[in-house]
ZADREN-777158 format. One record per residue (C-alpha): x, y, z; chain; residue number from 1. Coordinates in nm, 2 decimals, m for minus. Layout:
<rs>
xx;yy;zz;unit;pos
X;Y;Z;A;NUM
...
</rs>
This chain:
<rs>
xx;yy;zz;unit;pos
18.69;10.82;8.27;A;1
18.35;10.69;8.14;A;2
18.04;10.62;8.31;A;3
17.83;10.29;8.38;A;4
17.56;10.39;8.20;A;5
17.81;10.49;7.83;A;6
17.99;10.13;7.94;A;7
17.58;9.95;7.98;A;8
17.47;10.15;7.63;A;9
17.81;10.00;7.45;A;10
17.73;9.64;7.61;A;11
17.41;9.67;7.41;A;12
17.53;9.74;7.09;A;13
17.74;9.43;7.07;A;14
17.58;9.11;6.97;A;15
17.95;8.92;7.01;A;16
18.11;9.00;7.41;A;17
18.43;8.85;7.50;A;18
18.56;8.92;7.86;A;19
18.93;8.91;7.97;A;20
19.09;8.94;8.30;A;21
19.43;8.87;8.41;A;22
19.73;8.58;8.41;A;23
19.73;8.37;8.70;A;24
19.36;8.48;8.81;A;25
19.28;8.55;9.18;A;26
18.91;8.53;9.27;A;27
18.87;8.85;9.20;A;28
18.99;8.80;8.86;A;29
18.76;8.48;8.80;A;30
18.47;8.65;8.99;A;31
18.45;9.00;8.86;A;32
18.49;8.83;8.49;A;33
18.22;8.56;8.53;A;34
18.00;8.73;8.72;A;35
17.97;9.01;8.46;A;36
17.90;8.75;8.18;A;37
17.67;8.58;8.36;A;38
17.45;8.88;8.37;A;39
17.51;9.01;8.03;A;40
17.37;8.66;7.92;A;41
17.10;8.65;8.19;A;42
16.98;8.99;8.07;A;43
17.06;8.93;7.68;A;44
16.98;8.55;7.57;A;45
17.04;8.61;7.23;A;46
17.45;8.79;7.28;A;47
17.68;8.54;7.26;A;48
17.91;8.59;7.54;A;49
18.24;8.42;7.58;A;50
18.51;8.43;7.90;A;51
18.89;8.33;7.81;A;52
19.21;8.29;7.99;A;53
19.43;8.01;8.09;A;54
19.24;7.74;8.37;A;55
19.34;7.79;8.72;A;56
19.36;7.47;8.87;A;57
19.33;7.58;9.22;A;58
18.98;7.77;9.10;A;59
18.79;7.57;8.86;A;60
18.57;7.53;9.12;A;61
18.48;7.90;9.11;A;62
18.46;7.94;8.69;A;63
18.57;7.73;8.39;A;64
18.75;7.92;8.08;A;65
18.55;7.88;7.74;A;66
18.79;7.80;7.38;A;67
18.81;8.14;7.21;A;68
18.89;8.11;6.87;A;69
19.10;8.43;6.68;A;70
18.78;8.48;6.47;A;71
18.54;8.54;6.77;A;72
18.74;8.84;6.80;A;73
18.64;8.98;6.46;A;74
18.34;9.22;6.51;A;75
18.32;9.17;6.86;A;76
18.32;9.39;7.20;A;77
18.64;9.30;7.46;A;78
18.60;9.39;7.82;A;79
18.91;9.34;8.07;A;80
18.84;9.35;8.38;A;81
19.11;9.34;8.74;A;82
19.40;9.38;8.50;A;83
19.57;9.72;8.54;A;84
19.80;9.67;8.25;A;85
19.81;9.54;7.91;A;86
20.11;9.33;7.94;A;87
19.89;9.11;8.20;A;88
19.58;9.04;8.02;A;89
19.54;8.69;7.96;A;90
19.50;8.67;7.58;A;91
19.75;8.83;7.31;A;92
19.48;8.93;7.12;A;93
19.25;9.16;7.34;A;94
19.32;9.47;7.11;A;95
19.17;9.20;6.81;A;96
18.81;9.35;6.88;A;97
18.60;9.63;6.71;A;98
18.58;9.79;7.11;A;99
18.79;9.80;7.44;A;100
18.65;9.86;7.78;A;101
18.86;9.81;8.09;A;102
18.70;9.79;8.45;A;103
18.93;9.78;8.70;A;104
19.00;9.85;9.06;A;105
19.41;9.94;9.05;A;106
19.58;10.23;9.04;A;107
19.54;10.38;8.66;A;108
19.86;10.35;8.54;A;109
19.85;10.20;8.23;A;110
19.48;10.40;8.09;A;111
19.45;10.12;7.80;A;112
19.13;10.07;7.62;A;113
18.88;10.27;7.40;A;114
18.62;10.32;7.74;A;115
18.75;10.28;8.06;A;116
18.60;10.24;8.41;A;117
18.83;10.25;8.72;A;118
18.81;10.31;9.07;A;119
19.07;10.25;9.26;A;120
18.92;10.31;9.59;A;121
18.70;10.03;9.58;A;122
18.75;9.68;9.75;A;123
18.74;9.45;9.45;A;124
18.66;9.41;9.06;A;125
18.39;9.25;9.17;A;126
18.26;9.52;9.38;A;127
18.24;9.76;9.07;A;128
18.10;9.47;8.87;A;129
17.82;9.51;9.10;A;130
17.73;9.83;9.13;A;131
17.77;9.83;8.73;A;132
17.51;9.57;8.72;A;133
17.27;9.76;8.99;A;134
17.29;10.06;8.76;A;135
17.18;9.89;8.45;A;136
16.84;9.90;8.33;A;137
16.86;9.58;8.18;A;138
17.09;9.36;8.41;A;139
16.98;9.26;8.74;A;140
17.18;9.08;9.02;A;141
17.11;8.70;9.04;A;142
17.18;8.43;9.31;A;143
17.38;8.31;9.02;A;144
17.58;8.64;8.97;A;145
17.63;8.71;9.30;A;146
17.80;8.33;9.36;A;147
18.09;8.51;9.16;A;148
18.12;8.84;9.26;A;149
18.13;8.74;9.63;A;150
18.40;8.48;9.59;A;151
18.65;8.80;9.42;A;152
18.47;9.00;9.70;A;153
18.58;8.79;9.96;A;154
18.92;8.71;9.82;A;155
19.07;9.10;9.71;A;156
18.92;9.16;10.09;A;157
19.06;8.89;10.27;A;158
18.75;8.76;10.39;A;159
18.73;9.14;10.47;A;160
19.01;9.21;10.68;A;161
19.20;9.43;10.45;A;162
19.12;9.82;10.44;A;163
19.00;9.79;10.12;A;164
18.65;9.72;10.34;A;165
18.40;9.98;10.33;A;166
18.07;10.00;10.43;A;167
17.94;10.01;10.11;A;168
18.17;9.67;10.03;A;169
17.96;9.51;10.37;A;170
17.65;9.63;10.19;A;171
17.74;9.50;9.86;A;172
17.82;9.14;10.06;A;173
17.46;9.23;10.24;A;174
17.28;9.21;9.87;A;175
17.41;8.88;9.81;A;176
17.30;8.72;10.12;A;177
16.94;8.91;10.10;A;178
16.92;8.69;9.72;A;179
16.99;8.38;9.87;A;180
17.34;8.34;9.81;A;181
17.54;8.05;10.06;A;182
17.81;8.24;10.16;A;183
17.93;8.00;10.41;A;184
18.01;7.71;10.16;A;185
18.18;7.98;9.93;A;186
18.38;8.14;10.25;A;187
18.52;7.77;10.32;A;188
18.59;7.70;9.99;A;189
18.76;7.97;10.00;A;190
19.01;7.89;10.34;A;191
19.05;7.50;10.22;A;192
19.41;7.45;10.17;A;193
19.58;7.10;10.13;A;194
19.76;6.93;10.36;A;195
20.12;6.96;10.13;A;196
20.05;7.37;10.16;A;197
19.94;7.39;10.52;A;198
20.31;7.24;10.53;A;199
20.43;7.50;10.31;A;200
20.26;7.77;10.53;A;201
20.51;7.58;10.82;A;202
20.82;7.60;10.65;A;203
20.74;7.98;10.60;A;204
20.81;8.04;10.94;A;205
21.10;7.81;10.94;A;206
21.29;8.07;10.68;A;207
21.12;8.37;10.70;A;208
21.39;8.66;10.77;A;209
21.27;8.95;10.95;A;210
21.43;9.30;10.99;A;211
21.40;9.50;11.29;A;212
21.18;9.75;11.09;A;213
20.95;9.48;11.08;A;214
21.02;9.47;10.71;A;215
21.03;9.06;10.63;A;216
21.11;8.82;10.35;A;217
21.01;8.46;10.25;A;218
21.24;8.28;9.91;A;219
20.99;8.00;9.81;A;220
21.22;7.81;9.57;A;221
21.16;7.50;9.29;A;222
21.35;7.30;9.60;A;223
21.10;7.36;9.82;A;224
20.82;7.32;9.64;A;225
20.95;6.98;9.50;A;226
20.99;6.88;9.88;A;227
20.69;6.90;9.96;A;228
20.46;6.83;9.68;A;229
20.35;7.20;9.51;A;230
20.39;7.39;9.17;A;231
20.35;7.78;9.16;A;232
20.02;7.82;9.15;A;233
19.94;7.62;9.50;A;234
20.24;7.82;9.69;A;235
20.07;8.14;9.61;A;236
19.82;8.00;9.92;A;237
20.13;8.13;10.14;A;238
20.12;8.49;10.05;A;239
19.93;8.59;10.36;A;240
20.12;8.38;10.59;A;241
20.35;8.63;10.70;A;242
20.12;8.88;10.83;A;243
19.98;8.66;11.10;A;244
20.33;8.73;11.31;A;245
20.31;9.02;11.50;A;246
20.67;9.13;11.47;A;247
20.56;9.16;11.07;A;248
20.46;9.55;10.92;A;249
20.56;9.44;10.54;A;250
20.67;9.14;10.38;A;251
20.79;9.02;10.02;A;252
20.77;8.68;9.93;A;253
20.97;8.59;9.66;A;254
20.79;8.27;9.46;A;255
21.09;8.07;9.25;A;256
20.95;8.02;8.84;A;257
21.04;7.74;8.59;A;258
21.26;7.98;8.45;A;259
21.43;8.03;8.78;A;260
21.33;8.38;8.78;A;261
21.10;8.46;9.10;A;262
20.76;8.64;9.13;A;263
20.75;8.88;9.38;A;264
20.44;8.90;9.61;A;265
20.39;9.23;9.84;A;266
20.16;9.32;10.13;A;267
20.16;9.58;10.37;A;268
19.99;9.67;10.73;A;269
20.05;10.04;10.68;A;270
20.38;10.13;10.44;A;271
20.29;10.19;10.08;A;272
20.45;9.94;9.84;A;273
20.33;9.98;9.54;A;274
20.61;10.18;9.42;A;275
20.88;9.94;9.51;A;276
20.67;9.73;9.30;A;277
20.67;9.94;9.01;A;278
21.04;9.96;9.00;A;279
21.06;9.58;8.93;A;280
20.88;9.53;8.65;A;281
20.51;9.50;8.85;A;282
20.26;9.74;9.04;A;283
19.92;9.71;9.24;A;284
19.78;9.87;9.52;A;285
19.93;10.11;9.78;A;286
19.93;9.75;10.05;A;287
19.92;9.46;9.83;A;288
20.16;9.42;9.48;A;289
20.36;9.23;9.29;A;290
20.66;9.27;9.09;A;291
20.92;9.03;8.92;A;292
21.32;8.95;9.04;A;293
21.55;8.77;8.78;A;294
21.80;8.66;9.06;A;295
21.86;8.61;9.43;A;296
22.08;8.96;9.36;A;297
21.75;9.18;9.24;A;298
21.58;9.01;9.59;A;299
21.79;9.09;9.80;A;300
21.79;9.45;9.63;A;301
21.38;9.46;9.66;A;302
21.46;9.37;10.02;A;303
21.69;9.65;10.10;A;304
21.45;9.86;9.91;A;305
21.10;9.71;10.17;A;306
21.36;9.78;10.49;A;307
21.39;10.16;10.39;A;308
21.00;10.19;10.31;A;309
20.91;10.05;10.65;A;310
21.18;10.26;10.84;A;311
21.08;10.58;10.67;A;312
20.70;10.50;10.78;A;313
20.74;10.43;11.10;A;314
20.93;10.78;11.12;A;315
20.64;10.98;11.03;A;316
20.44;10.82;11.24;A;317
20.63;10.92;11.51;A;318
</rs>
C-alpha cells in the first residue's frame, strides 16, 4: 500500500492526468473523480487534466465527462478512483498510460495498478480524496472541490445514515461547510426524485417478497419500467426503498437489463453480503454490493443464498 505523499510526488511528475472511475457512476464515483481534478488543476494551471467515462443522465448536474481521445493516453498518468476492480473501470484503455494509481474505498480484492491507495474503512472515495488533498503541499481544498466531494460524501453515506459515518467523515463534511460550501441545495439535489420514480418506489412495496428472516427481494423488470416511464439508470433511485420497512434486515433488488439479464443490488442493516456478491460475478462492501443474475433461476438462487446469511446472523446474535 502506498502513501499520499509517494501518490502527491507522482501527481507532480506528470504534465498529462487522466482520471477514471467506474460504470454507471454513483456520486461518489462522479464526486471523488471530479473533485480530485478540480484540485490538481486548481493547484497545477499548466497540467492538463482530463475526467472520462460514460454521462450519467441522472447526474450531469453534479459533473460532465470530457472526450478523451486514445492518444491522450500516450505519456500520460491514469488515476481510478471508487472502482475496486478492473473489469468496472469506465474506459478500456486505463492500463494505455505510462502510470496507474487506484484510490479506492472497497475491499482490496482486485490490487490493480502500479501505486495504490485504499482504505476500506473509510465512508466514501471522496472522503479519502480529501484527506489526500489536506495532505498535499501543493493542493488545497476549495469551495469548488468541496461542491464534489460532499455530493459522493453524502451519497456512499446515505445522507450519513449508513455506518460507514465516522466522526472523522462529520468533520470532513464540517470542512466543507466552514469554506462556504451550500450543502442544503447539494443535499436536496440529492433527494429529488421524479414523479414516474416516486411511483416506482410504490410499486416496490406492491411486490416486494419478504422472508421471515427478514431477508427480502424486489424483481424490477423491462415491464415495469416501461409502465411507468423509467430506463435503468432512474430505477436505481429505488435501491434504498426497502430498508425503510421495518420487517426488512437485508434485501436484493434485482434491476431487469436490455439484455434481459438483471443487475443485482445489495444492502444490509447488519448481515455481511458482500460475499454472496462475490459469488455472482460482483463484490462491494460488507452492507452494500452488487452482483449480476443471467435469469430469474440465478435470483431466486441469490435469494436462497440472502435467506441463509440473514438466518445464520441473527443466530449469533442470539
Amino acid at each position: 500500500m502506498n502513501t499520499f505523499q509517494e501518490i502527491d510526488n507522482t501527481i507532480k511528475k506528470y504534465q498529462k492526468i487522466i482520471i477514471l472511475r467506474h460504470q454507471n457512476p454513483d456520486p461518489d464515483a462522479l464526486g471523488s473523480q471530479g473533485g480530485l481534478a478540480v484540485a490538481i488543476r486548481q493547484a497545477y494551471p499548466d497540467k492538463e487534466v482530463l475526467i472520462g467515462g460514460q454521462n450519467s443522465k441522472g447526474l450531469i448536474w453534479l459533473s460532465e465527462m470530457q472526450d478523451i481521445k486514445g492518444s491522450d493516453f500516450e505519456g500520460s498518468l491514469v488515476i481510478v478512483t471508487d472502482t475496486a476492480n478492473q473489469p468496472r473501470v469506465d474506459d478500456d484503455r486505463f492500463n494505455n498510460g505510462d502510470f496507474l494509481i487506484k484510490i479506492d474505498h472497497h475491499p482490496n480484492d482486485d490490487s490493480y495498478g502500479d501505486m495504490l491507495y485504499v482504505d476500506d474503512g473509510a465512508s466514501s472515495s471522496s472522503e479519502i480524496i480529501s484527506d489526500l488533498i489536506e495532505s498535499s503541499d501543493e493542493m488545497k481544498l476549495s469551495k469548488e472541490i468541496a461542491y464534489y466531494l460532499y455530493a459522493g460524501i453524502v451519497g456512499d453515506t446515505g445522507r450519513f445514515l449508513y455506518p460507514a459515518t465516522t466522526s472523522h467523515t462529520l468533520q470532513t463534511a464540517g470542512k466543507f461547510l466552514d469554506l462556504g460550501l451550500d450543502t442544503s441545495s447539494i443535499n436536496q439535489k440529492m433527494n429529488e426524485i421524479t414523479l414516474a420514480q416516486a411511483k416506482l418506489q410504490s410499486e416496490v412495496f406492491n411486490v416486494i417478497k419478504i422472508d421471515p428472516s427478514g431477508a427480502a427481494l424486489v424483481i424490477i423488470d423491462k415491464e415495469m419500467m416501461s409502465k411507468i416511464g423509467l430506463n435503468q439508470e432512474q430505477a436505481n433511485s429505488a435501491v434504498s426503498t426497502p430498508g425503510r420497512l421495518k420487517e426488512v434486515t437485508s434485501w436484493v433488488e434485482a434491476v431487469e437489463k436490455d439484455d434481459g439479464t438483471f443487475r443485482m443490488h445489495f444492502r444490509s442493516q447488519g448481515p455481511v453480503i458482500n460475499e454472496i456478491a462475490k459469488l455472482h460475478d460482483g463484490g462491494g462492501h460488507p452492507l452494500a454490493s452488487g452482483a449480476n443474475a443471467k435469469d430469474r433461476n440465478e435470483i431466486d438462487q441469490i435469494f436462497k443464498e440472502l435467506i441463509a446469511a440473514v438466518n445464520e446472523y441473527k443466530l449469533k446474535e442470539k
